[in-house]
C-alpha positions as CSV (number, residue, x, y, z in Angstrom):
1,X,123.5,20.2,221.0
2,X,125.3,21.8,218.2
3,X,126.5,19.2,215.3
4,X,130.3,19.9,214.5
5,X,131.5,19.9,210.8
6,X,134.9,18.1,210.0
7,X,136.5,20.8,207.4
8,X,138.6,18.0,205.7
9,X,135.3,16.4,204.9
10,X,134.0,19.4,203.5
11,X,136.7,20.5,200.8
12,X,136.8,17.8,198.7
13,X,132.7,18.0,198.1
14,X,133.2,21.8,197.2
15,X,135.1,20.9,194.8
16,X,133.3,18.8,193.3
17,X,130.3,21.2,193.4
18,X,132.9,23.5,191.7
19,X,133.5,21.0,189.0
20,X,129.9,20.4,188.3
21,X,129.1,23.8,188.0
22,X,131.8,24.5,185.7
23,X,130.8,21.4,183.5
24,X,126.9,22.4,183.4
25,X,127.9,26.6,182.5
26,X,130.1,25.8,179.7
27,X,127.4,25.1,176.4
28,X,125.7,28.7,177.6
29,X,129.6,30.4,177.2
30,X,129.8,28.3,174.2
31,X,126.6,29.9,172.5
32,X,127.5,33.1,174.0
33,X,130.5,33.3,172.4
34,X,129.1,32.2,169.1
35,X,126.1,34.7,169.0
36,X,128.8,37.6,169.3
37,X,130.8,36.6,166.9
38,X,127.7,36.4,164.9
39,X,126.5,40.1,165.8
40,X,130.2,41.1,165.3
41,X,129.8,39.7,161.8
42,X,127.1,41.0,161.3
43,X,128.0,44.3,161.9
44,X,131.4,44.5,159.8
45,X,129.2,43.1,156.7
46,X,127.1,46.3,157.9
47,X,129.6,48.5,157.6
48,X,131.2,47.4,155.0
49,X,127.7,47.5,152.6
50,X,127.7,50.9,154.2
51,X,131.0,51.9,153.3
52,X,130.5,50.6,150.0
53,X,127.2,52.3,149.5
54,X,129.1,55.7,150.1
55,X,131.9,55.4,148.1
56,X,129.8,54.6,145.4
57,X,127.5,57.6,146.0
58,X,130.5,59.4,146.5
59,X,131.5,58.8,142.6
60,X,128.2,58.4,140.7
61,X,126.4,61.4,142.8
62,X,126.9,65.1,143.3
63,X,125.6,66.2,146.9
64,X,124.8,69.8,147.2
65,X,124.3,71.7,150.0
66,X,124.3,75.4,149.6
67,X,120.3,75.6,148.4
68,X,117.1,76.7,149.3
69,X,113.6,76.7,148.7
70,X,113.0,80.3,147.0
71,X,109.6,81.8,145.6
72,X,109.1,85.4,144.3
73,X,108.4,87.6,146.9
74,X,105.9,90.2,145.4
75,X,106.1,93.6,147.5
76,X,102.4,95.5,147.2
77,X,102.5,99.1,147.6
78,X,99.8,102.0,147.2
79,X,99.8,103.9,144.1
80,X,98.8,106.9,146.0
81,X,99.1,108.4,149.4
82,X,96.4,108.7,152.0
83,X,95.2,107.6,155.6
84,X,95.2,103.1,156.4
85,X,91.7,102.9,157.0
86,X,91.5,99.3,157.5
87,X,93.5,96.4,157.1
88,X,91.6,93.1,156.2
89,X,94.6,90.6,156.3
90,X,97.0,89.2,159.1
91,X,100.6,87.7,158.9
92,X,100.7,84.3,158.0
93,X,97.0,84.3,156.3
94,X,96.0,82.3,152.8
95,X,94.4,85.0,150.6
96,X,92.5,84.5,147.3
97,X,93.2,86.3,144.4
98,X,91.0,89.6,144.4
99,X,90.5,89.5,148.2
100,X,90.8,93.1,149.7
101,X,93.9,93.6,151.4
102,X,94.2,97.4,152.6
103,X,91.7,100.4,152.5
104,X,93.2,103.7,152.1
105,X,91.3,107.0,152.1
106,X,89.5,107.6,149.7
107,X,87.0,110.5,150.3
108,X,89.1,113.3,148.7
109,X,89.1,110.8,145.3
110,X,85.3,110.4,145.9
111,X,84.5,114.1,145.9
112,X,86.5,114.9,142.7
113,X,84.5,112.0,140.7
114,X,81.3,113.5,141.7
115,X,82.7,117.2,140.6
116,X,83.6,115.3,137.1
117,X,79.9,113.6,137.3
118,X,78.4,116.9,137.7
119,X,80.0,118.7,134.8
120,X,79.4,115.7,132.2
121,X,75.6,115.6,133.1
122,X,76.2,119.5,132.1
123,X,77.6,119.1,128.6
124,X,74.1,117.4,127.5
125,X,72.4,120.4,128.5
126,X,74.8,122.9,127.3
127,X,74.5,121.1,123.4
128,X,70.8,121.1,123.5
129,X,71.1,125.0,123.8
130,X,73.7,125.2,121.3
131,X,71.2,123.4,118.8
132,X,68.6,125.5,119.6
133,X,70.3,128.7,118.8
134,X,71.5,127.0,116.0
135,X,68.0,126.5,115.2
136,X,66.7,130.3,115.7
137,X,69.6,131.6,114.2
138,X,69.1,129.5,110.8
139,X,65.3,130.5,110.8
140,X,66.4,134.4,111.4
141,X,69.4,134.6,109.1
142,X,67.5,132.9,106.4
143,X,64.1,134.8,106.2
144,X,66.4,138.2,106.5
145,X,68.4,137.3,103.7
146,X,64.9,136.2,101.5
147,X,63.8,139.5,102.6
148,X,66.9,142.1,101.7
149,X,67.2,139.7,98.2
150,X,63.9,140.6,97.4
151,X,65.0,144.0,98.4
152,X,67.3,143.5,96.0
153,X,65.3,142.9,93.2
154,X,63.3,146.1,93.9
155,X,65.6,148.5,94.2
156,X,66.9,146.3,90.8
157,X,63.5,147.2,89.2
158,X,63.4,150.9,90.0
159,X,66.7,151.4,89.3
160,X,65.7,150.1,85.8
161,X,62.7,152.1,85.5
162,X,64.6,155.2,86.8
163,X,66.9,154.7,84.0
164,X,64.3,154.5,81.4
165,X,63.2,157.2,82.7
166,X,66.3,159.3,82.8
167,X,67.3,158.1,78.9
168,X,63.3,159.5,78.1
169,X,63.9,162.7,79.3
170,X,67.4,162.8,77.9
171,X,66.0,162.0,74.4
172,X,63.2,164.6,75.1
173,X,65.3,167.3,75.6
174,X,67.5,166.7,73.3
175,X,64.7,166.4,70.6
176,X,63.5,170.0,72.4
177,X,66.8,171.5,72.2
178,X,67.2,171.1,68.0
179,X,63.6,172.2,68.1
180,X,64.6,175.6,69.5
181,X,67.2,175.6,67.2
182,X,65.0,175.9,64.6
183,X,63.0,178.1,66.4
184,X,60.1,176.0,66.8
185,X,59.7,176.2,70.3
186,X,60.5,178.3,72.6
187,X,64.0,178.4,75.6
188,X,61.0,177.5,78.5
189,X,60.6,174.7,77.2
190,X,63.7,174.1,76.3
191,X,64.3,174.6,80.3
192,X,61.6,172.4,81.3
193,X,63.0,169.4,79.2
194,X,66.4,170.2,81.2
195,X,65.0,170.0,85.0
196,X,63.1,167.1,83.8
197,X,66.3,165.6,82.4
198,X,68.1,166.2,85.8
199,X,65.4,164.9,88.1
200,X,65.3,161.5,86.3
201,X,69.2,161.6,86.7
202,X,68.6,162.2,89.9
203,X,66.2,159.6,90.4
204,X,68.8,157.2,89.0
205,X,71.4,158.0,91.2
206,X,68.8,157.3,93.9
207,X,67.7,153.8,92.7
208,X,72.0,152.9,92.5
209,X,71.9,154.1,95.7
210,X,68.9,151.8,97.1
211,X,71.0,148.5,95.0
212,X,73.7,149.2,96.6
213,X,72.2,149.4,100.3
214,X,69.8,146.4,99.8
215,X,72.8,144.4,98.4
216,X,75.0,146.0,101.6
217,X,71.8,144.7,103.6
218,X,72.1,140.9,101.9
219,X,75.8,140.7,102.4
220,X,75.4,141.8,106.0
221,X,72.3,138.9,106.5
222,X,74.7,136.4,104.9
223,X,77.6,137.6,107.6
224,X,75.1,137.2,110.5
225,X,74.7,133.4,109.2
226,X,78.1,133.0,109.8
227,X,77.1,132.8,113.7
228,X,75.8,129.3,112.9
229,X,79.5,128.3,112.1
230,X,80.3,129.4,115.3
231,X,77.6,127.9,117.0
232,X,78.7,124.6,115.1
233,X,82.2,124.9,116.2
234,X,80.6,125.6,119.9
235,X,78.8,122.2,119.2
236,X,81.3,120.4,118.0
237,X,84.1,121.4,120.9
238,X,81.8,119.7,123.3
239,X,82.7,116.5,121.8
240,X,86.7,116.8,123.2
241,X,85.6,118.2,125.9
242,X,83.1,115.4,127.0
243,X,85.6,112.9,126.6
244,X,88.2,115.1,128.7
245,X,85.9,114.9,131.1
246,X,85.0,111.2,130.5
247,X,88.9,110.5,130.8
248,X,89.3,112.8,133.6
249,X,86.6,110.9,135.5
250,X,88.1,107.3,134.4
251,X,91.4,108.5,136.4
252,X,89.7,109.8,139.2
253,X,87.6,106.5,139.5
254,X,91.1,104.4,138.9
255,X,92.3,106.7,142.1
256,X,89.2,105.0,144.3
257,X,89.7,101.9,143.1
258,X,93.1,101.8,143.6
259,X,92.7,102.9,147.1
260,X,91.2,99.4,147.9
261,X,94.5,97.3,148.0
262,X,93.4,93.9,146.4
263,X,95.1,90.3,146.5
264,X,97.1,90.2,142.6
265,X,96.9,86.5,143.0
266,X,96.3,83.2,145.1
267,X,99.1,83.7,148.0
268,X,99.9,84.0,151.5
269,X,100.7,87.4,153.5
270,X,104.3,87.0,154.6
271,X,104.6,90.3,155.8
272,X,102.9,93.6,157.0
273,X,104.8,97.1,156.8
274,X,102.0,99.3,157.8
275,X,99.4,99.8,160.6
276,X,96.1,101.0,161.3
277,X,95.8,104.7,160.8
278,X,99.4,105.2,159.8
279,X,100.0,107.8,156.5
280,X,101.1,106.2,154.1
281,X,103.1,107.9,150.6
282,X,102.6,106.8,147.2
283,X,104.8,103.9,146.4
284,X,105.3,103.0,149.8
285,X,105.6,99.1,150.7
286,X,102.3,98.1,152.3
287,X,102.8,94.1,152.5
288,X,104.7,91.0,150.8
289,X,103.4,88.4,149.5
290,X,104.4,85.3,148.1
291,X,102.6,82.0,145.8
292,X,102.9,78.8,147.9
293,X,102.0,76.9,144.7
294,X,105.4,78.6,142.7
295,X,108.3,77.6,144.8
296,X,111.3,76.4,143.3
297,X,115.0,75.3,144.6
298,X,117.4,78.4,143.9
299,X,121.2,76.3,144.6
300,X,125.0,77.3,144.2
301,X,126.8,74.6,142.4
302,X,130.7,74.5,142.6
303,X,132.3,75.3,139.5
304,X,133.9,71.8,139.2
305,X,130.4,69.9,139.2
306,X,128.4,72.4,137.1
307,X,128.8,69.8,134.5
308,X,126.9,67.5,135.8
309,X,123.9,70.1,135.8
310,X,121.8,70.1,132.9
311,X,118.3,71.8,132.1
312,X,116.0,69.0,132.2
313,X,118.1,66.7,134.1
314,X,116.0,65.3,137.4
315,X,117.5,65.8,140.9
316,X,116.5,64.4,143.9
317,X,115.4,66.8,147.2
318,X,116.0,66.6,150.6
319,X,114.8,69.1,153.2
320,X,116.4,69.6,156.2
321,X,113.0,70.7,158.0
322,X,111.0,67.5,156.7
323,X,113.8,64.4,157.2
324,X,113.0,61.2,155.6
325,X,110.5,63.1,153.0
326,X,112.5,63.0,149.3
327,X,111.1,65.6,146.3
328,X,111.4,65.4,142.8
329,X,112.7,68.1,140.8
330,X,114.0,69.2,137.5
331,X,116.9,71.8,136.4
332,X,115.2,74.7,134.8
333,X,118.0,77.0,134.0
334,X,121.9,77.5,135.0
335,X,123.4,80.5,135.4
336,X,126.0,81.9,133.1
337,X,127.9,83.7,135.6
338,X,129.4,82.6,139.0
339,X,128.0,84.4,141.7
340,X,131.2,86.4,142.5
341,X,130.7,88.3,139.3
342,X,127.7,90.1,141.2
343,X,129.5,90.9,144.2
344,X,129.2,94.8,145.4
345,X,132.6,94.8,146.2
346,X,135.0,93.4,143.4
347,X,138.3,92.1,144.5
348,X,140.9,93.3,142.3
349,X,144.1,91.2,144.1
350,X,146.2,94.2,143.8
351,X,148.8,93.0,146.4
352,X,149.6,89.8,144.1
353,X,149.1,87.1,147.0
354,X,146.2,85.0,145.0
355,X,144.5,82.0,146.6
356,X,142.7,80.0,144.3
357,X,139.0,79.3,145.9
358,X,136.6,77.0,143.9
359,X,133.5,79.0,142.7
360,X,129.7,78.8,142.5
361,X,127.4,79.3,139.8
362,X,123.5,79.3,140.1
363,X,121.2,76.5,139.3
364,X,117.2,76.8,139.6
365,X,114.9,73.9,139.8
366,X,111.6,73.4,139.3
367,X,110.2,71.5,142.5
368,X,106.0,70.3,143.0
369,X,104.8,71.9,146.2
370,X,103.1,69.1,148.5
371,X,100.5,70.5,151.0
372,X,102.7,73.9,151.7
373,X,104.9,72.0,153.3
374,X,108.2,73.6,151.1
375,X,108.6,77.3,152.6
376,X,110.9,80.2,151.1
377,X,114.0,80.2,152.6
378,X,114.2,76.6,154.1
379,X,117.5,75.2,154.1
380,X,117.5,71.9,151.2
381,X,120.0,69.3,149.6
382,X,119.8,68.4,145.8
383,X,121.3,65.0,144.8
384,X,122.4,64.5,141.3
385,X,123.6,61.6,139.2
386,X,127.1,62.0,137.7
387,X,125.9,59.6,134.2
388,X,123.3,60.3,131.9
């Protein structure tokens, strides 16, 4: 049989249940309430050491946004034109200093230094046969001019003797011709004094004559010697011209070398311009490169807080790619100029309506690379302190 409930006996025991309940839930709502207001305190005293913190940063620091990391970009081109051969580098790849880069053509470069080879090994060869003739021609001219002196002296001697000879027969027939005078002798003889005084002048004449070809014959051996001057001279141009050639082959041999594109320094490859087989002209960008190790902070300052930006002053750097990580660095240089002073269009403000907009000058600091880690061109904050 089912057992029926009386609902007036019921009530008054839920509600004392009720009660009960009540009494044992309130120390939990007590400590509740407590540990709220405790996080709520909490969390004001948060905020307000946070608001705090600010607005002190906000009037002993300078925050500045508008920088980046920066490095020289070094652009490598060929001196020369020619063929890409080969290219020993990719995008993106660390390269030591004297590492080869691009190979041009070089064949053309090649042939001319062996042509410049050729005719130096000649020059040797050419000045031993200057020397010899030199040496023959020194012999020859000098034994010929021994010879037509000592010509010389003999035609010298008879001319002498032929003039003794000539003054005999002169005073012979002279002495012959007062003799007939006096009638001592007779005209023959007179005559035959005569022809013998005319063939000894005749014999003079011919020994002047002989002097004067065997001293034509001396002066024209001593002219012949002058060949060796020329031969000297012929000697001594070999000297320029062996270093033209020397110089000539230097350049050349700079041209093949240069046709090897080398690494200038420890870097990275940022960028290739050129492919495989492509013609390239002289001058023409073949790569860029950049020094990890060099990197520096290149910032725009607002005019009103360049003041606070001193050379040797330390800042403190934030970059936006590596949060949490803090660098060191140290004001190298400020610019002189704001940076609207190197715009390509100037703004003259004819119309009169003027605007007054705060401007920037540049500031570079000196930043330690860690591990590669700063990049050209990433976005970075500098912090500086507003005392001393």
């Amino acid at each position: 049989m089912d057992q029926k409930v009386d609902p007036s006996a019921t009530a008054p025991q839920a509600a004392q249940e009720h009660v009960e309940l009540s009494t044992r839930g309130e120390p939990w709502r007590r400590r509740q309430r407590s540990w709220r207001t405790y996080v709520a305190t909490l969390a004001g005293l948060a905020a307000l050491g946070t608001g705090g913190w600010w607005l002190h940063r906000q009037f002993t620091h300078v925050v500045v946004t508008d920088a980046r990391v920066a490095a020289d970009m070094v652009v490598v081109s060929s001196r020369l034109p020619g063929r890409v051969l080969a290219i020993e580098v990719r995008e993106g790849d660390p390269v030591s200093k004297g590492a080869v880069l691009v190979r041009v053509d070089d064949r053309e470069s090649r042939a001319q230094a062996l042509e410049l080879q050729a005719q130096l090994a000649g020059v040797p060869l050419r000045r031993e046969e200057i020397e010899a003739r030199i040496t023959l021609s020194d012999r020859q001219t000098s034994s010929e001019i021994a010879v037509q002196k000592a010509n010389v002296r003999a035609a010298e001697a008879a001319l002498a003797a032929a003039t003794a000879q000539r003054d005999l027969a002169s005073a012979e027939h002279e002495r012959i011709v007062d003799l007939v005078r006096q009638g001592m002798v007779t005209q023959s003889r007179r005559d035959q004094t005569l022809a013998a005084l005319e063939t000894a002048r005749h014999g003079v004449s011919s020994a002047e004559a002989s002097l004067q070809k065997a001293r034509a014959s001396v002066a024209q051996a001593q002219a012949a010697r002058e060949t060796l001057n020329v031969l000297n001279r012929q000697r001594a141009e070999l000297g320029p011209e062996e270093a033209r050639l020397r110089a000539a082959r230097s350049r050349v041999q700079l041209d093949v070398e240069d046709r090897v594109v080398t690494m200038p320094f420890d870097g990275v490859v940022n960028r290739l311009f050129v492919d495989k087989d492509e013609y390239v002209a002289a001058g023409q960008r073949l790569l860029m490169l950049h020094d990890p190790a060099r990197v520096r902070v290149e910032a725009n300052v607002k005019e009103t807080d360049i003041r606070f930006f001193r050379p040797g002053k330390t800042v403190s750097i934030s970059v936006d790619a590596l949060p949490g990580r803090t660098f060191e660095g140290t004001i190298e240089r400020v610019g002189q100029a704001a940076t609207s002073e190197f715009a390509l269009l100037p703004n003259p403000n004819p119309s009169g309506n003027f605007t007054k907009i705060t401007q920037r000058l540049p500031v570079r600091v000196s930043v330690r690379q860690v591990d590669g880690m700063l990049k050209p061109g990433m976005m970075v904050e500098i912090e500086v302190a507003t005392n001393d």
